[in-house]
N, C-alpha and C positions, 0 to 999 in steps of 0.2 A: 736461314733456309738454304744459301746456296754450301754451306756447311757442310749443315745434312747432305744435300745432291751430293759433294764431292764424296762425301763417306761412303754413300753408298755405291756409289760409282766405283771406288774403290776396292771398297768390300766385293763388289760385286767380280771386279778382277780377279783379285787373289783366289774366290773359290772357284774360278776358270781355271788358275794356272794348274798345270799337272805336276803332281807329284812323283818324283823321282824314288820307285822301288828301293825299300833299305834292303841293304845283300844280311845284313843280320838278319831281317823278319823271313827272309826265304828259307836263312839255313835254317832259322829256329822251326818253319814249318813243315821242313824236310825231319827235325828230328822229331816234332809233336808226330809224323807217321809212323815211325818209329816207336814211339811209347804207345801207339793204339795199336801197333800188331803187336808189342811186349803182352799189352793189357787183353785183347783177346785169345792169346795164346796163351796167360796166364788163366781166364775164365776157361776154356776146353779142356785146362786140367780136369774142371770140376763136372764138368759134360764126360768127358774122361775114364773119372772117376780115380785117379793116376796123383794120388798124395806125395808120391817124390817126385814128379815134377814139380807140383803145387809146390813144394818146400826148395825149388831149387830158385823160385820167382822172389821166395822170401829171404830181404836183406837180415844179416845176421842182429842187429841192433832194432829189428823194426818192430812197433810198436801196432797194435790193432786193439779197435775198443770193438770189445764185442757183445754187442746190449751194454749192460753195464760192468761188465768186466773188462779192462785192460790187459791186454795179453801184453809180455815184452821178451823181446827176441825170437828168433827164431824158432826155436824147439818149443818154447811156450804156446806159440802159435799155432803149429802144425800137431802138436796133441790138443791144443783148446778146438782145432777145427776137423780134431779125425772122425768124428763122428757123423762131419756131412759129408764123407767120402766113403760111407758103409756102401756095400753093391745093392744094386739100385737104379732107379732116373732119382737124377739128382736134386736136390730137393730147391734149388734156382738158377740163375745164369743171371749174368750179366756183360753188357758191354758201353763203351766208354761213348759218348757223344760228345765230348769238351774233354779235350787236351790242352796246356797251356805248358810250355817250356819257359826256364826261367833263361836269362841270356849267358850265363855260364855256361849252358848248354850241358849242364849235367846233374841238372832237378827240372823235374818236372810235376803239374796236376792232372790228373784224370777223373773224371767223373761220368755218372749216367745209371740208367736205371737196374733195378734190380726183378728180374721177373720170377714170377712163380711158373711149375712145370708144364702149366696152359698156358704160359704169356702173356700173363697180365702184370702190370705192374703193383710189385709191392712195398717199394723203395727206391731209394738211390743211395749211391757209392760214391765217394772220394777216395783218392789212394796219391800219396807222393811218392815221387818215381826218383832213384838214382843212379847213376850210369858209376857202378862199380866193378873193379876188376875183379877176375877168377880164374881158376883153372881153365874156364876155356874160352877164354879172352873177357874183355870189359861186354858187359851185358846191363842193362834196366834192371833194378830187382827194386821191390813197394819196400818203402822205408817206412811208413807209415798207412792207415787203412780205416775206414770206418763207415759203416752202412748207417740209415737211418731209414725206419720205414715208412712209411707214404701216409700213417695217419700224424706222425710229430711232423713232417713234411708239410702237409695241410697245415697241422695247429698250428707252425713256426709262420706260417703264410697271412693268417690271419690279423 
C-alpha cells in the first residue's frame, strides 16, 4: 500500500512539473503556417480558375491519384486536371485543417475537406509538401496528392 501511495505521489508530481517548450516544435509550427498559406494559395488557383498558377504549385516528380488514375509528373498532371479549370465556378475548393511538418523542415502533410460549389462537404484531400528550389527562390510545391470522397471516407470509417 504504501508503494502504491508513493507512486502516486510521484506520478502525481511529474504531471505537475512543466514542460519546457522544444524550439524545434515552434519552428516546425512556424513552417506548418507556411504550408497552409502554400496550400490555400494553391486551392485559389482553382477558385481562380488560373491553370498556370495551378501548375506552378505542382512539383515536377509529383505524383496524383486521380479516382483511379495515377497521374505522374507534372505536365501529366496539369492536362489530367485542365478540365476542372474550364471558365466557370469551379467545380470545388478546398482548404487544409491539418498540417504536419516533418522535422527536416522540408516535407510536409496537409490535409482537409473537399467542398462542392454550395459548401458542402464532399471529400477530403491529403497532399505532401516539399520545400524545393526554383527560379524564384525555394518555394512548397505538392509532391504528391490525393482526394477521397466522403462516401469511401464513411465506408473506410466503419
Amino acid at each position: 500500500m504504501c508503494i502504491a501511495l508513493s507512486m502516486c505521489a510521484i506520478a502525481g508530481a511529474w504531471a505537475q512539473t512543466p514542460v519546457e517548450p522544444d524550439p524545434r516544435a515552434e519552428r516546425l509550427e512556424r513552417l506548418a503556417h507556411e504550408v497552409s498559406a502554400a496550400e490555400n494559395a494553391f486551392a485559389r488557383t482553382m477558385a481562380d480558375r488560373d491553370l498556370d498558377a495551378f501548375a506552378r504549385f505542382v512539383g515536377e516528380a509529383a505524383v496524383f491519384r486521380d479516382g483511379d488514375r495515377v497521374l505522374l509528373g507534372r505536365k501529366a498532371v496539369v492536362e489530367g486536371w485542365r478540365g476542372r479549370f474550364k471558365a466557370g465556378p469551379a467545380p470545388f475548393s478546398w482548404e487544409p485543417d491539418r498540417v504536419t511538418v516533418a522535422d527536416s523542415g522540408d516535407t510536409a502533410i496537409s490535409s482537409g475537406p473537399v467542398l462542392d460549389p454550395g459548401g458542402k462537404m464532399i471529400g477530403r484531400f491529403t497532399s505532401v509538401w516539399q520545400k524545393q528550389p526554383g527560379p524564384d527562390g525555394a518555394r512548397w510545391r505538392v509532391i504528391v496528392d490525393q482526394g477521397v470522397p466522403l462516401a469511401e471516407c464513411t465506408a473506410a470509417g466503419r
